[in-house]
N, C-alpha and C positions, 0 to 999 in steps of 0.2 A: 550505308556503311562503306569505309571507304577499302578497307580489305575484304579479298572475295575469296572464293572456295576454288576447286578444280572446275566449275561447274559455271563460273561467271558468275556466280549467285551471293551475296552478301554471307559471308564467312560467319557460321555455327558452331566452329569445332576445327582443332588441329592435328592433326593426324599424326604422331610420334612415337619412335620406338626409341628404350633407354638403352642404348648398347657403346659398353656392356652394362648389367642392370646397377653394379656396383660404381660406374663412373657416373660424368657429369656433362657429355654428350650425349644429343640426340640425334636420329634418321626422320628428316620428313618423309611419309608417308605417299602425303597428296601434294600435291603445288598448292600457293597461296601467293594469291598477288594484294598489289596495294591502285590504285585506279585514286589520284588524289582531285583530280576533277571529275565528280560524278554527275552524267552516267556517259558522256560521250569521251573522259578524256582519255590518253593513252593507260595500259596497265602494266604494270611492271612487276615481270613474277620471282617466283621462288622457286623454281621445280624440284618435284621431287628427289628425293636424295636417290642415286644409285651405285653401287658399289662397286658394278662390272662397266659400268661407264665411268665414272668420276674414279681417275686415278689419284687426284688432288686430295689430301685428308680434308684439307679447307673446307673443299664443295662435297664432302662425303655426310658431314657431321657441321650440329649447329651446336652451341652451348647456348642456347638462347640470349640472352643479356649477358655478358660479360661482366659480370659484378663479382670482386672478389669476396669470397665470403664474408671475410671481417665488415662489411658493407653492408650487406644482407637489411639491417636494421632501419638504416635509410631508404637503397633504392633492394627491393628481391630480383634474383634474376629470372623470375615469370611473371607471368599477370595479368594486366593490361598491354605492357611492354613487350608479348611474345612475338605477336604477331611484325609487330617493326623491328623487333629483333631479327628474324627471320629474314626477311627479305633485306635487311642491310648485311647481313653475312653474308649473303649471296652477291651484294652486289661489293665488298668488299673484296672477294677471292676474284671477281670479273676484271677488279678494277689490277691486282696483283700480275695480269697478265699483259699491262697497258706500259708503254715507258714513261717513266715519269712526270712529266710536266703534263700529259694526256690524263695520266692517272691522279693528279692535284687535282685537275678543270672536275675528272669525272666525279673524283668524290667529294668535290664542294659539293654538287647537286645530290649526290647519293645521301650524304649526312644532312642538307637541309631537307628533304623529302622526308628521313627520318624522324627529324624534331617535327616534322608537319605530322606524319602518322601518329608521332606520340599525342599528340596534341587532340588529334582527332578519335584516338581509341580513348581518349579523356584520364591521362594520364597526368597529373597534379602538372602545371609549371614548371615550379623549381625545380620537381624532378627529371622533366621532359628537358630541361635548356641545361643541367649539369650531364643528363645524356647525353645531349647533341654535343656540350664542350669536350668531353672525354674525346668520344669517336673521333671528333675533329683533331685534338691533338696526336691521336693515337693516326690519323691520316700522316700528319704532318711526319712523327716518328717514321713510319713506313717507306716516303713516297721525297721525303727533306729532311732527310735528319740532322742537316748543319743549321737550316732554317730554323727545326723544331726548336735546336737551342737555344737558337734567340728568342722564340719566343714563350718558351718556359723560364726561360732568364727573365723577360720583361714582365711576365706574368709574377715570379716571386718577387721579384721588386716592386712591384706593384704591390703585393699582399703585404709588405715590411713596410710600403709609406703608407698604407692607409690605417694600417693598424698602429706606428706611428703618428698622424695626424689627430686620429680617435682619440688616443693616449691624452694627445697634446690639449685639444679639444676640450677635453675634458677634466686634466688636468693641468692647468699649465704651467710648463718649465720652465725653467731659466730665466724668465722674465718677456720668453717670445711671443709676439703678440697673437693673438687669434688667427689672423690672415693669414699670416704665411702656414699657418698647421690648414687650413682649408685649401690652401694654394698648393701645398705635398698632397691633401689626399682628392684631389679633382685632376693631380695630376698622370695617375694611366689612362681616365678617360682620351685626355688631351693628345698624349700618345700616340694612342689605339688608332688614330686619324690616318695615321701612316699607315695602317696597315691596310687599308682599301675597303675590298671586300671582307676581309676580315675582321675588321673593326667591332662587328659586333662581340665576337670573338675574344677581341681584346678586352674589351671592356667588363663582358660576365666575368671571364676567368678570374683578374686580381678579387674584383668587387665580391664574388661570390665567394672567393677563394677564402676572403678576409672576415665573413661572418660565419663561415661554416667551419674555419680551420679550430678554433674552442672545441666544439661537438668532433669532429675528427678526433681531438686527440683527447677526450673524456672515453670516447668509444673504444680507440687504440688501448686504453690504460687498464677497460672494462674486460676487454676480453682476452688482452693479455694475461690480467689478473684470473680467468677463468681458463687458458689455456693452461698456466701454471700447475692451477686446482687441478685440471685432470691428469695432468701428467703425473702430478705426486700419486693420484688414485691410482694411475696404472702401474705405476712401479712398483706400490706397494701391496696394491689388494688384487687388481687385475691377474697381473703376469702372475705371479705364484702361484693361482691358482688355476692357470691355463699351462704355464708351465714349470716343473718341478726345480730346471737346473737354466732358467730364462739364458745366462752369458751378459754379455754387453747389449746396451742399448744401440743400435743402430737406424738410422732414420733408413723408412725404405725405397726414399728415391738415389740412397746412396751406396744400396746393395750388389 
């Protein structure tokens, strides 16, 4: 196995306290490393969380997977993914204290390690490499944020000619012949060249972008339509009867 325990020993169990019990952080316990060439190669840990050391909230607290709820239904944010969640938050707050172009280099390798952990705690594909693209843009955000733009800029345009070319493909318009709609949608691959090491990068984002963004927004529609529902139930059956004279609605991170 390729993550290990405090103990150097093929990891059985993660050690986590939920504080507070009502949030959505946790406290490691124990340290947990990940060793991606076993059994001589280097290991790269996670230690323990401490409170009276770690002044940083970052390195105090993990949220495991970063998955915003509405998500939940695709990627959960536990699982098989704990364990590489774990150790890329830590190496994500390490890298926060690097100056930029240090902290690019550091967290290419920190986010490919990642997709390689997910891979190897046997965490489905698609799901493992739409991890890896997040963190990696969420690097970029961080560490390049004028860069990021460009290249969420070329990622949505990417997602608009492929779905475009589909369209075309598929149906065709105006009289335009088939090749040039193959020629629009081969074209972020082509792109993506430019971006070096990032290439790969380039390439998942639009492509992945452009068959997942349907289910995205069936799901958006799904649970929007369910957050609706409960809000009407709380107005109406909830609060009156939790409280007699409720006042105004306030949401309470606005309190």
């Amino acid at each position: 196995m390729p993550y290990l325990d405090d103990d150097e020993q093929p990891l059985q169990r993660i050690d986590l306290a939920q504080i507070p019990p009502t949030g959505r952080l946790f406290r490691l316990e124990r340290r947990i490393g990940f060793q991606e060439h076993a059994p001589d190669g280097p290991v790269v840990w996670a230690p323990a969380h401490d409170d009276a050391r770690d002044t940083d909230d970052a390195r105090r607290r993990t949220d495991l997977a970063s998955v915003p709820g509405v998500l939940w239904s695709f990627i959960g944010s536990y699982g098989r993914q704990s364990a590489p969640a774990i150790v890329h938050d830590h190496r994500v707050s390490l890298a926060l204290r690097l100056p930029s172009e240090e902290a690019l280099t550091q967290r290419f390798e920190d986010d490919r390690q990642f997709r390689v952990g997910l891979r190897q705690q046997r965490v489905p594909l698609l799901r493992a490499w739409l991890m890896w693209a997040v963190v990696s843009v969420e690097r970029y955000l961080r560490h390049a944020p004028r860069l990021a733009s460009v290249l969420i800029g070329q990622s949505v345009l990417g997602v608009l000619a492929i779905a475009t070319a589909t369209i075309g493909l598929v149906t065709p318009l105006l009289g335009v012949q088939s090749p040039a709609w193959l020629a629009l949608g081969i074209a972020p691959a082509v792109l993506a060249v430019f971006w070096r090491e990032e290439r790969r990068l380039l390439v998942w984002l639009p492509y992945a972008g452009a068959l997942l963004a349907p289910l995205l927004l069936v799901q958006l529609v799904a649970v929007g339509a369910f957050r609706l529902l409960e809000l009407l139930v709380r107005e109406t059956i909830d609060r009156p009867f939790l409280d007699d004279s409720p006042g105004p609605v306030v949401s309470p991170t606005l309190r």
